[in-house]
VOGU-3710 file (C-alpha; in Angstrom, 3 decimals, decimal comma):
1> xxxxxxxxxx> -9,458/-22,510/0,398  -9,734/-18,749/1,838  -12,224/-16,774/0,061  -10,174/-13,328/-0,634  -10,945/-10,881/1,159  -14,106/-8,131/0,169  -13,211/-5,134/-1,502  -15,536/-1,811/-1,444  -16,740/-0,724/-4,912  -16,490/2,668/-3,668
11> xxxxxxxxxx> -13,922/3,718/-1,377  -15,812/6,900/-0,559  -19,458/8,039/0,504  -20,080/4,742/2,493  -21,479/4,670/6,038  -20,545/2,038/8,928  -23,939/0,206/9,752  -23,386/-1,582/12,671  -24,828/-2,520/16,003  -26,087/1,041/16,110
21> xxxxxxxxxx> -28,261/0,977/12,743  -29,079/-2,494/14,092  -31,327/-1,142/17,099  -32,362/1,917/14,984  -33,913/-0,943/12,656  -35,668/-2,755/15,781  -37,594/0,126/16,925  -38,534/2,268/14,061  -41,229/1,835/11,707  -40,244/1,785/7,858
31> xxxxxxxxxx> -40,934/4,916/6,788  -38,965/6,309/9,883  -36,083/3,564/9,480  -35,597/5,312/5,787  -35,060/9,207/7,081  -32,529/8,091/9,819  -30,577/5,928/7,221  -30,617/9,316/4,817  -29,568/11,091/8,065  -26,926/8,586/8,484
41> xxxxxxxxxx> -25,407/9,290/5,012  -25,771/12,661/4,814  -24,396/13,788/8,288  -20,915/14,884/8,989  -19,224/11,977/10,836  -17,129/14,140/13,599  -20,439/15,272/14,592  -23,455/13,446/13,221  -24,933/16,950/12,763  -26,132/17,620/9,220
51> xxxxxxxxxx> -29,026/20,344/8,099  -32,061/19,551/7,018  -35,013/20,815/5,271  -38,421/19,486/4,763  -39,187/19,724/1,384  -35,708/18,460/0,095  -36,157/15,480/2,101  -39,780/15,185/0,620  -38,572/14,908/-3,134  -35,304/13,293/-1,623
61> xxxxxxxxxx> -37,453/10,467/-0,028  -40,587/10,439/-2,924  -42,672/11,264/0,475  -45,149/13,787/1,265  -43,809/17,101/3,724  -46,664/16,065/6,539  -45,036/11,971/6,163  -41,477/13,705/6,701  -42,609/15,489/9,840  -44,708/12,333/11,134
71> xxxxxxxxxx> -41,341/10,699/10,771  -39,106/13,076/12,476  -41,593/13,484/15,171  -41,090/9,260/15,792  -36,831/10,062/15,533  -36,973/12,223/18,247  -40,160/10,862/20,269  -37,652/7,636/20,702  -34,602/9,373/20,972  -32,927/8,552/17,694
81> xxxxxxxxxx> -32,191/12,251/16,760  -32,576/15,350/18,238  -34,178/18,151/15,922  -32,744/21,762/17,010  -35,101/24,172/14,293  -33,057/26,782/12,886  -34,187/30,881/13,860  -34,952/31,809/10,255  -38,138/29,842/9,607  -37,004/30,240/6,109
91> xxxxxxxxxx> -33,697/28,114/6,418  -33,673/24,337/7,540  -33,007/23,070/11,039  -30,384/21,101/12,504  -30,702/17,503/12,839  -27,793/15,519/15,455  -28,292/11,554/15,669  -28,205/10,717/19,177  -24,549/8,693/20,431  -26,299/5,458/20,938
101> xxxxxxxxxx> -27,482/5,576/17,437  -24,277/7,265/16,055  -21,385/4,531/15,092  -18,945/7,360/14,879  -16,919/8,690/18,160  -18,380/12,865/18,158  -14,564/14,080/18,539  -15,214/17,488/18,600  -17,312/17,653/21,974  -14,648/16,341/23,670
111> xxxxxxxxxx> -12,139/18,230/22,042  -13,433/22,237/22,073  -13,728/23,897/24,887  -17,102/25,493/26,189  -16,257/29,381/24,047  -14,631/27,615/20,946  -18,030/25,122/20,693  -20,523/28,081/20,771  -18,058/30,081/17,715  -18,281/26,648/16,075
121> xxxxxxxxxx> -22,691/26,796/16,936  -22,940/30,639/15,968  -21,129/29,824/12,624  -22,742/26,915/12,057  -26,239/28,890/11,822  -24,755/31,755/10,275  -23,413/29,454/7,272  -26,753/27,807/7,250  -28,381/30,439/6,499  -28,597/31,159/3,182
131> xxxxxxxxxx> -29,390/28,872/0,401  -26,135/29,736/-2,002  -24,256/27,839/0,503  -24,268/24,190/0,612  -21,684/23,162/2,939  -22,503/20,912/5,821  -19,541/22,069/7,988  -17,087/19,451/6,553  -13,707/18,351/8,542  -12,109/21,011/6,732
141> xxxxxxxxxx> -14,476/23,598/7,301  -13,832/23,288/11,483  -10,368/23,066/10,835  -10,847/26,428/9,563  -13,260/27,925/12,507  -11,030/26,415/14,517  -8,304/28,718/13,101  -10,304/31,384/12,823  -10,836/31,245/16,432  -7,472/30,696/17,500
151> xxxxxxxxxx> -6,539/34,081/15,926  -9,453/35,738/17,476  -11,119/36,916/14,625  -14,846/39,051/16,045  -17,999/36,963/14,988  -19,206/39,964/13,415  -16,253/40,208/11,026  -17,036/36,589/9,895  -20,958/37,747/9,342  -19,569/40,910/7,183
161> xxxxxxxxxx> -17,357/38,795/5,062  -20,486/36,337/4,795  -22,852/39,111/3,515  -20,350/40,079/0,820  -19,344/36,944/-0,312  -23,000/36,217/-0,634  -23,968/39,341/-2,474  -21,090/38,716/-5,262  -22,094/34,627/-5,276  -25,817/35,959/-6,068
171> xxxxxxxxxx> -24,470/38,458/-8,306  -22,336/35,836/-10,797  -25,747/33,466/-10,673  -28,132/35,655/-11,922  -25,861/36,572/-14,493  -25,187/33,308/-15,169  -21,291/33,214/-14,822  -21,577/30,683/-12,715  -23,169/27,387/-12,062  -22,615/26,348/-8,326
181> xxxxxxxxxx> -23,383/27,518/-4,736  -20,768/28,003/-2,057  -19,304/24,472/-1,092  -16,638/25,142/1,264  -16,401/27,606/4,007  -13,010/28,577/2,442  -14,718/31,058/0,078  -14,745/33,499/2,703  -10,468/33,368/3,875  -9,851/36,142/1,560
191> xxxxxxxxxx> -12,935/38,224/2,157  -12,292/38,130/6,208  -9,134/40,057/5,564  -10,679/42,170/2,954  -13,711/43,419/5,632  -10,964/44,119/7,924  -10,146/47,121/5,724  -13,244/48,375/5,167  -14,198/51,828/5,885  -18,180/51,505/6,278
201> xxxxxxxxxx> -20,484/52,515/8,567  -23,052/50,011/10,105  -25,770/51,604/7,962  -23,607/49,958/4,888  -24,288/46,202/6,500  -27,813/47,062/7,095  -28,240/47,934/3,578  -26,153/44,592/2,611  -27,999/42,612/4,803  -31,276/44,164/2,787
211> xxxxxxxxxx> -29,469/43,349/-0,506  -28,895/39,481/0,015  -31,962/39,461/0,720  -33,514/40,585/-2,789  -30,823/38,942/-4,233  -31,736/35,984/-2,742  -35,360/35,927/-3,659  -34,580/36,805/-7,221  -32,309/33,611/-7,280  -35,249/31,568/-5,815
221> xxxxxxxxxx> -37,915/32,597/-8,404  -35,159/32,515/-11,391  -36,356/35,826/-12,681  -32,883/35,945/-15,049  -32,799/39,536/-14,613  -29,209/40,338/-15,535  -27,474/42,403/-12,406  -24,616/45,068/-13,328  -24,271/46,821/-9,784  -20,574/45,628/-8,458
231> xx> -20,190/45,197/-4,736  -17,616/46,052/-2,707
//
């Protein structure tokens, strides 16, 4: 009698552990073996990039910071992972799982040429950079650099619309009028256009630039001082 055939509980959120989580298993110790399998399940799969930060995987993994970093170090001592630390020392770095390691087929290296790769890069630690967005550069998120790109819009009119989306996301969650971060890079379609319009001098981003910042740190300490200044 056939035995019918097995059925996921979950059609979504599962990762393909094969031949590649196989040898991870062989040569890393346990506590090493854990991070890459969070790494697995947390990465994008066109590009088995995903960013990381040490004290969310601490609470993530019940594990001290200086067991995380012992642990990363033995990833990328054995070639598992390659750690690329972010600029901003406060914003996580960028974690890749190497290809032998990586089930998944990186598409996206084969497909982007040389220019279109380091928009993709420069966006990637732009969007990274700020801790009211939460995105991890999904398949719709290139889609959209990738169309960005295509129509040639300037880096720095990206990083504009960025600041000002920011500044009005910190705005609503200090007053409590919203909830969430930023979870798609799709926020920012309308305010692209919008920056292109603009009449400011570069003194006006400086001063923005200042502004997340505050913002930012009043966020992070929960304050709940109520802002009223509008931005545009």
């Amino acid at each position: 009698m056939d035995r019918p055939a097995a059925r996921l509980k979950n059609p979504t959120g599962w990762f393909a552990a094969g031949r590649e989580v196989a040898g991870a298993l062989r040569v890393l110790s346990d506590g090493a073996f854990k991070l890459y399998v969070y790494f697995c399940l947390h990465a994008e799969r066109s590009t088995g990039q995903l960013r990381v930060d040490q004290k969310v995987l601490a609470k993530a993994l019940d594990r001290s910071r200086r067991s995380i970093i012992t642990h990363l170090h033995e990833l990328c001592r054995l070639k598992v992972c390659e750690f690329r630390p972010a600029m901003n020392q406060h914003i996580g770095g960028e974690i890749e799982i190497s290809d032998s390691f990586w089930p998944y087929e990186k598409a996206h290296r084969q497909e982007l040429g040389g220019s279109e790769l380091d928009y993709v890069s420069r966006l990637r630690v732009l969007f990274g950079s700020r801790n009211c967005v939460v995105s991890s550069l999904t398949a719709a998120d290139e889609k959209l650099i990738g169309a960005w790109f295509r129509q040639k819009i300037p880096f720095d009119q990206i990083e504009r619309a960025f600041l000002l989306g920011c500044a009005r996301k910190y705005i609503a969650l200090l007053n409590g009028q919203i909830s969430g971060p930023i979870v798609s890079l799709n926020y920012f379609s309308g305010l692209i256009d919008e920056v292109a319009h603009l009449e400011t001098s570069l003194e006006y981003w400086r001063y923005l630039k200042q502004r997340v910042d505050r913002l930012e740190q009043q966020w992070a300490n929960k304050d709940g001082v109520r802002i009223d200044t509008q931005i545009t």
